[in-house]
TORSE-104517 format. One record per residue (C-alpha): x, y, z. Coordinates in steps of 0.05 Angstrom, whole numbers, plus 5000, padded with zeros to 4 digits. Example, Ala and Ser with C-alpha at 12.3 -4.5 7.8 and 13.67 -1.06 7.14 Angstrom:
2
524649105156/527349795143/
***
This chain:
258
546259935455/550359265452/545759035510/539559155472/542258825409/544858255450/537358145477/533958145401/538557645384/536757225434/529957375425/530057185353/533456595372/528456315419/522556505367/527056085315/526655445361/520055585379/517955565302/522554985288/518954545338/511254855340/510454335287/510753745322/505454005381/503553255394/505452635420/507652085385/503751655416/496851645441/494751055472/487951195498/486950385499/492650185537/495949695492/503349925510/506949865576/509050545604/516450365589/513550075522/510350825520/517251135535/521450785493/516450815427/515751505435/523751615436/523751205372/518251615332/520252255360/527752155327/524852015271/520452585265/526253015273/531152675226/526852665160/521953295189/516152895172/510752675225/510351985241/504551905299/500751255325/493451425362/488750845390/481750905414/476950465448/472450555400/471150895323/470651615336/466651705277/462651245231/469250835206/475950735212/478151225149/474351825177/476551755252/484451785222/483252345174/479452755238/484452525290/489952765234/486053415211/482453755267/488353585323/494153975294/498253315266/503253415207/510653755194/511154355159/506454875111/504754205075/503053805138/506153255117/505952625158/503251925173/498151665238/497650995255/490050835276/486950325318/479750245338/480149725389/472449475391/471549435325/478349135314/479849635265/486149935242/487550545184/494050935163/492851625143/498151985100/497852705085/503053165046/508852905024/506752235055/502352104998/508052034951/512951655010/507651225033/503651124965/499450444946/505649934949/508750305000/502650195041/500949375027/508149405059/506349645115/500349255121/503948635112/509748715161/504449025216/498048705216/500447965229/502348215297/495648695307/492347915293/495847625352/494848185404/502748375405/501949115397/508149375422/511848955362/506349175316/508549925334/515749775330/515549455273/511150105248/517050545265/522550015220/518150005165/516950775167/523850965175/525850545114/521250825068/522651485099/530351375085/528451105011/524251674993/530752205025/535151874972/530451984916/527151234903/520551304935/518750494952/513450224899/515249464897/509149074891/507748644953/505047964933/505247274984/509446674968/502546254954/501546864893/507846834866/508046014867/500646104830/503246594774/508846094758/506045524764/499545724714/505146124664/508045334661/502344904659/496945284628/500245344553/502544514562/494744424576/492644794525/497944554478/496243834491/488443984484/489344294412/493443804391/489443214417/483243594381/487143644310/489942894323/482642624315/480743094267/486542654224/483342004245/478241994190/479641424144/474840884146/473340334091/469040534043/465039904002/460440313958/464640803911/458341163892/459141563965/465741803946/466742613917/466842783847/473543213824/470944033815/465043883858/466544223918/466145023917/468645443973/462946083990/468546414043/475346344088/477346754151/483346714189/483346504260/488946724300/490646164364/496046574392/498347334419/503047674469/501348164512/506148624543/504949004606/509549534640/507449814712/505050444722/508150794785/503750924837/503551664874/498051534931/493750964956/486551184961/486351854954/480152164985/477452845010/476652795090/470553195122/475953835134/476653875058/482953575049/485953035010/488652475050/491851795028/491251195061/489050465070/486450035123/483149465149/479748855200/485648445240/
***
């Protein structure tokens, strides 16, 4: 009796770990294109695999020679959908797409990964990663993939999902500089324009031209406001691009040329 109880534990035991890992029934990484060494491979794979395991949340990069289907968006949400990617009853998860003859690149989110990796989340990505897609270095742009991921993975653990708008130094300088020199140009037009308006007396030889007293009547006034404030709060951002794939579900996600 003690055997056969000894051998369902073990049983149940090995079913437990097989459930526990059945969700992650793919690699990693799948470079059908070849732009990763194989200790490149190796050591990328190590890195995206810990991190699947650590937040239990699929984090997956995937490049093809070409679109498998008619765009970039669709050949992410297929690759994701119809090839078993995603952690969990929710399938939550994030793949990293590149379409290397059309120079194409897409993240797909699903799940959870909607919320982690919504619309700011996302322009982060973009603007860490693609720089590198632009100059060929793919192994960096995959690392840097896997530091970006894991920090908005880490964010999102402790409750404070990333949504910090991502704007470039050239933006920023813009906003400033127009919040400081538009109202001094417009301040100086005005009062240039009322300055001139003042400049009216001129000599006058015939006093017959001049206005009676009580002869001028007023038919009607309006008030014309020169000013206002406008105050604007941010609204916090759950997905980027939510759209139904070609399976029926609802993916996230944002992409792009490099």
């Amino acid at each position: 009796m003690k055997r056969f109880v000894t051998i369902m534990i073990a049983l149940l035991c090995f079913v437990s770990a097989i459930t526990v890992y059945a969700d992650f029934i793919n690699p990693t990484i799948t470079d059908s294109v070849g732009y990763l060494t194989e200790e490149q491979n190796k050591e990328l794979s190590a890195r995206l695999d810990k991190i699947r395991k650590q937040y239990n949340f699929d984090i997956v990069f995937v490049s093809e020679d070409r679109l498998s289907a008619y765009d970039a968006q669709t050949s992410a949400d297929d690759i994701y959908d119809y090839n078993g990617y995603g952690y969990g009853e929710n399938y939550d998860g994030i793949l990293f797409y590149i379409a290397d003859a059309e120079r194409k690149y897409h993240f797909s989110t699903y799940g959870s990964g909607m919320t982690i990796f919504n619309e700011n989340g996302l322009a982060y990505l973009e603007k860490k990663i693609v720089p590198s897609l632009k100059e060929g270095d793919y192994y960096t742009a995959v690392k840097t993939y896997a530091d970006c991921a894991q920090e908005l993975l880490e964010m999102a653990a402790q409750g404070k999902p990333f949504n910090k708008r991502q704007h470039s130094t050239q933006y920023i300088l813009g906003v400033i500089a127009g919040a400081i020199l538009l109202p001094l140009l417009l301040a100086y037009f005005m009062m240039k324009k009322k300055l001139a308006k003042m400049k009216t007396a001129v000599k006058e030889d015939n006093a017959a031209n001049y206005m009676k007293p009580g002869s001028m009547t007023l038919d009607f006034s309006r008030d014309i406001f020169l000013y206002s404030t406008v105050t604007k709060t941010e609204k916090v951002k759950s997905n980027s691009g939510s759209h139904t794939s070609s399976s029926g579900r609802s993916h996230g996600g944002s992409g792009g040329s490099f």
